[in-house]
N, C-alpha and C positions, 0 to 999 in steps of 0.2 A: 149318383148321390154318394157323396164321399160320409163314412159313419165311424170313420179310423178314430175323429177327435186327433190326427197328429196335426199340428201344424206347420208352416215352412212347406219350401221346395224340395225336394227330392229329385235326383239325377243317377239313374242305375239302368242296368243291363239285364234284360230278361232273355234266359233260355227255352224255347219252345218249339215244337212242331207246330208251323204253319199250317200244316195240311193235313193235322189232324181229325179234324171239324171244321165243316165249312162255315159254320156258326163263329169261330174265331177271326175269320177276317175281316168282322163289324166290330171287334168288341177292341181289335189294337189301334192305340191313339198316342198320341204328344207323350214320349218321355219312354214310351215302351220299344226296346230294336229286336227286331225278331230275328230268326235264322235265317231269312229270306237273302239271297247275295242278288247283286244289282241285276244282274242277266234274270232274276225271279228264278233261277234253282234254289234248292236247300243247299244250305254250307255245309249241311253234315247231309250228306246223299242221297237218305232215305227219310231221313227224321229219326235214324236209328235210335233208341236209349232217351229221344226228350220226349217230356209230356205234354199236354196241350195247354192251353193258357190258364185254365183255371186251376188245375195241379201244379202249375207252372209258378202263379202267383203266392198259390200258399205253400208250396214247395221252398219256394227260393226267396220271399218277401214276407212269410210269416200272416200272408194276409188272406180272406176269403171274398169271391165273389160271389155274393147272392141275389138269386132275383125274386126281384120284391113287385109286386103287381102295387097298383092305385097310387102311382106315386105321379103327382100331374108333370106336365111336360108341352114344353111349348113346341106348335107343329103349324104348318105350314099348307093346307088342303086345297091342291087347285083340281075342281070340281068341271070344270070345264074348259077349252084352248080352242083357236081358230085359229089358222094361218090366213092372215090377208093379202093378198098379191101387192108388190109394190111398183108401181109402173119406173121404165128407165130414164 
């Protein structure tokens, strides 16, 4: 739920430790480039000196992520699955 009130697009670079929090690699999406280099090592070797994505964001974008419980959200529930054989 975006609560900025900025409008427009926005196009930037965020610095972070990937593997700071395993909680961080649901929360990066469209428009966010992490330290991650293609092979999936860190660019900086350890994560030395960055912070996680939430320090990350209001570090370096001035912005905070909060979580907010009872906010609805559309989902998807499959409550049951069969595999049916398919003859050749």
């Amino acid at each position: 739920m975006d609560s900025t009130g900025l409008a427009g697009k926005y196009d930037f670079k965020l610095k972070f430790d990937n593997h700071a929090d395993a909680a961080t690699a649901s929360v990066v999406g469209a428009g966010v480039r992490s330290n991650v280099a293609p092979d999936g090592g860190s660019v900086n070797s350890a994560g030395v000196g960055l912070p996680n994505i939430f320090k990350a964001v209001e570090q370096q974008l001035g912005l905070r992520l909060v979580k907010i419980n009872g906010i609805p959200l559309d989902a998807i529930v499959v409550d049951h699955i069969e595999k049916v054989p398919i003859e050749n």
